[in-house]
N, C-alpha and C positions, 0 to 999 in steps of 0.2 A: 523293536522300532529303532530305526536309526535316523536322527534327526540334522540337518545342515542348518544353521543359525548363521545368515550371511547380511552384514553390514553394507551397503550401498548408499554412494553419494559423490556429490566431489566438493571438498573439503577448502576448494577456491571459489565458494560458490555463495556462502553465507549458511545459510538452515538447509542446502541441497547434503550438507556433510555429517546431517543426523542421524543417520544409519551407520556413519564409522564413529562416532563418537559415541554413540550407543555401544557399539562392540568394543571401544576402550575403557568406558564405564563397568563392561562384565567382566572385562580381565583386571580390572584394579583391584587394589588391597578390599578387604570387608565386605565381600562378596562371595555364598557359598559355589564352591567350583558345581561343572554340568555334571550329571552320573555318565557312564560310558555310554556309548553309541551318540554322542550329542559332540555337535565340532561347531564352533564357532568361530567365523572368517572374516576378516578385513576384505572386501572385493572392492571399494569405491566404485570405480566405472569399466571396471574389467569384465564385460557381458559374456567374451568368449572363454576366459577362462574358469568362470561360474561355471558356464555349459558343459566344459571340460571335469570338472571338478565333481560334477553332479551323474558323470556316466562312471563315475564310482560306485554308486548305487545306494542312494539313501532314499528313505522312504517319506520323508517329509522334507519341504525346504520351509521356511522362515524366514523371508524378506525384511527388512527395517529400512526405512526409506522416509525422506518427505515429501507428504503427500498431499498434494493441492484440491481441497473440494469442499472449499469454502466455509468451513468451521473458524472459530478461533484460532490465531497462533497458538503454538503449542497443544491443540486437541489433538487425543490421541485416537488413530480409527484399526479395528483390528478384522482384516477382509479374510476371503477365503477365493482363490481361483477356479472358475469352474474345470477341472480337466476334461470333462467328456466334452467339451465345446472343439470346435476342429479349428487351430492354430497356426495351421500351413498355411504359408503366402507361396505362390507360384516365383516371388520377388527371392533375392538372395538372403537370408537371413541377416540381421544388422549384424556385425559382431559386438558394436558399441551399446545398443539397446540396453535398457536397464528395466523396462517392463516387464512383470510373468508372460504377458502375450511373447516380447523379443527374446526371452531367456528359453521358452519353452521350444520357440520355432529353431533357437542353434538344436539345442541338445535334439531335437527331432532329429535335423540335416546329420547330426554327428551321431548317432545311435542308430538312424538307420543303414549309415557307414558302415557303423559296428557290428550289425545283424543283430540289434538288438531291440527290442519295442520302441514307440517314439518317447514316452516319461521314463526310459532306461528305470521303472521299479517303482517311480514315486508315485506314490497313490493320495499326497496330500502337499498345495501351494496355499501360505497364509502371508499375509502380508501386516505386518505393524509398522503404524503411517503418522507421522506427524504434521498436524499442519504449518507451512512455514511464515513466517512473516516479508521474508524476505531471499528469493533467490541470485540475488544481482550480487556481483562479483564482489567479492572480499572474503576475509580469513576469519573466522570464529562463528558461534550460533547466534542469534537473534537472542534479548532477554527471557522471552516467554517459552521459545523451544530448549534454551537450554536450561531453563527452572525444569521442563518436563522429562528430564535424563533419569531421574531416578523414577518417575513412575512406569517408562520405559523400559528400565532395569526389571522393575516388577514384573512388566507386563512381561516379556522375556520368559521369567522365571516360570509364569504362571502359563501361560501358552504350552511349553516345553513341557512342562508335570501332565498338564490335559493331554497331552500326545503320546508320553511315556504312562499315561495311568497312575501316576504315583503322586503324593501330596507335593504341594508346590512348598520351600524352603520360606523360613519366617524371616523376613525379610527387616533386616531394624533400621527400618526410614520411618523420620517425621510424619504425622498423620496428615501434615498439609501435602507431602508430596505425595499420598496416595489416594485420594476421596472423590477424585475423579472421573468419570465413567467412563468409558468407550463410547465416540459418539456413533450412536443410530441412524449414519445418514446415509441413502442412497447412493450406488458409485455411480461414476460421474465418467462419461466416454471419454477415452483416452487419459487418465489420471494413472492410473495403477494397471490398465489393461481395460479392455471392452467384456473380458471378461471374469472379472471378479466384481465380487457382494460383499455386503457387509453381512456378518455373522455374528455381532457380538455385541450385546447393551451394560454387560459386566463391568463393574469396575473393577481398576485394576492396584 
């Protein structure tokens, strides 16, 4: 299984920059590294060259993003996209899109370029989503989304072992940063895509 762990956001945005600060979190010190087949990427808002990146051919993507659907700041939601759902817009694909629906429709346009299937391999899209408090312009997180960086980091860890099979790494964070569930809540049109669900009441 070969895994893409890709950070999305824009970082001038407030809590929209959860997803790259999330991937700065898993390359810092006191964190154990991913086992091979697992790549973890800074993409902020670069949609086309996600798409680009992804006719690599890996079999899982990993989204981290915030994700607006009405929970508390800081709740963490961990979705799954549906792929058998059909994704083609007759419309030009976004290059800028940051949705699995706008991510899936480039690499379609771009793989069937390639003569290659439209998910070029990927047979799994999961999204882990922070709710934000605030996406209005400015530089840094919201207090409540960036308390939730390291259950994040968990969740990460623990995603990524479920997908490779293998035990998820003992992670040494405070019991307050981890005792929080994944919330149970319906997705919500146009949030993450029209088509992804939630899959997960785990905490993480």
């Amino acid at each position: 299984m070969t895994v893409l762990v890709a950070g999305i956001g824009n970082l001038l945005m407030s809590d929209d920059g959860f997803g790259v600060e999330v991937v700065r979190e898993l390359a810092g010190a006191g964190f154990p590294a991913f086992p091979e087949g697992v790549e973890v990427v800074d993409i902020g808002i670069r949609g086309m060259h996600l798409a680009y990146q992804l006719l690599d051919g890996y079999q899982a993507l990993l989204l981290i993003d915030a994700t607006e659907r009405g929970g508390r700041p800081g709740e963490l939601y961990l979705l799954e996209h549906d792929l058998t759902a059909d994704t083609r817009s007759p419309e030009v694909p976004d290059a800028h899109g940051m949705t699995p629906d706008a991510v899936l429709a480039l690499l379609a346009s771009l793989a069937g370029a390639s003569g290659l299937e439209p998910t070029a391999g990927l047979r799994r899209v999961l999204v882990l989503g922070c709710e934000p408090a605030t996406v209005d312009d400015g530089i840094g997180l919201s207090e409540p989304v960036a308390a939730a960086l390291p259950r994040a980091v968990r969740a990460v860890h623990n995603v990524v072992a479920e997908l490779l099979g293998t035990a998820a790494p003992s992670l040494a964070l405070p019991v307050s940063t981890v005792d929080s569930g994944l919330a149970p809540l319906l997705p919500r049109q146009g949030s993450v895509g029209a088509h992804s669900r939630s899959i997960s009441h785990r905490k993480v």
